[in-house]
C-alpha positions as CSV (number, residue, x, y, z in Angstrom):
1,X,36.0,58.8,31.6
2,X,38.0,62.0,33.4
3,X,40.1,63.7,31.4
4,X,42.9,64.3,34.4
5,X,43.5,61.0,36.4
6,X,44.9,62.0,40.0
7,X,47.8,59.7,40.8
8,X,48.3,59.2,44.5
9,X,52.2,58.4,44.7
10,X,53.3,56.0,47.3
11,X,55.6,56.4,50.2
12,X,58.3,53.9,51.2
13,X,57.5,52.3,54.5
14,X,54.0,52.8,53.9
15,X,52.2,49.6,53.4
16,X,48.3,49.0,52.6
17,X,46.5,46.1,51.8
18,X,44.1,46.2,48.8
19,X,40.5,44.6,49.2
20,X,40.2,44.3,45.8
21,X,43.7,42.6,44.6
22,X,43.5,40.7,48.2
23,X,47.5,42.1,47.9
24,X,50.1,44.0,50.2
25,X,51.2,47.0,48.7
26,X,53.9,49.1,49.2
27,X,52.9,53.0,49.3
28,X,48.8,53.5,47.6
29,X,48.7,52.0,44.9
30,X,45.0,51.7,44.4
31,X,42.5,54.0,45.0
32,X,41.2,54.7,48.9
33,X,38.4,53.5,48.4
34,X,39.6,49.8,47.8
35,X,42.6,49.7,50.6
36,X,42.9,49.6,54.2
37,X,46.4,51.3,55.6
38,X,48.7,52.9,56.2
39,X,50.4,50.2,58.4
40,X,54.1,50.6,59.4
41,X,55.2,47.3,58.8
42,X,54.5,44.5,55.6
43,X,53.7,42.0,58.8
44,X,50.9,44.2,60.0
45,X,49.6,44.8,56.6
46,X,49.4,41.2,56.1
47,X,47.2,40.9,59.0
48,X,44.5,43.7,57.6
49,X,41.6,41.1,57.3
50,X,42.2,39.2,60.9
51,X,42.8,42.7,62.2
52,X,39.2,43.8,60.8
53,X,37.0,41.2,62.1
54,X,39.1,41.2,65.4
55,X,37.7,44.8,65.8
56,X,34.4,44.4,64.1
57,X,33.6,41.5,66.9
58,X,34.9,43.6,69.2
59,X,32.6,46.8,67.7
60,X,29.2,43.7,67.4
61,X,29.9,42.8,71.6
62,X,30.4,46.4,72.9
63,X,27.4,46.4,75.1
64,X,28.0,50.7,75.0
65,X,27.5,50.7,71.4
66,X,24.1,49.2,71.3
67,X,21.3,50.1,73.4
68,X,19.5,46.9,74.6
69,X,15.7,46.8,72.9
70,X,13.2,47.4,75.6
71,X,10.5,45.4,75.8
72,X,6.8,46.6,75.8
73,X,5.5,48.3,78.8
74,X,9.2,48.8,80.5
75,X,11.2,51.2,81.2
């Protein structure tokens, strides 16, 4: 257990969505480690999770971000 806990003090108009209360949050509440932000808008952190497989799809299907396996004998 630490002896000094760091608070991290929230901003209005800063909104975060935390992974592991599956909440919005206004300013960081919880630790970086468990939140995705800063958004601008409640709306937008709302969206966190559609937002992060929207991008992780588009991350997997990014033919310039994998290199296609080469077969045996080609070049």
């Amino acid at each position: 257990m630490a002896l000094f806990k760091k608070r991290t003090v929230g901003k209005p108009g800063e909104w975060y969505y935390c992974l592991e209360h599956r909440r919005v949050e206004e300013g960081p509440d919880c630790p970086g480690k468990d939140r995705f932000g800063p958004y601008e808008s409640r709306e937008e952190a709302e969206r966190a999770m559609q937002t992060a497989a929207e991008r992780n799809l588009e991350w997997e299907t990014d033919p310039k971000w994998h290199d296609t396996p080469s077969r045996e004998g080609e070049e």
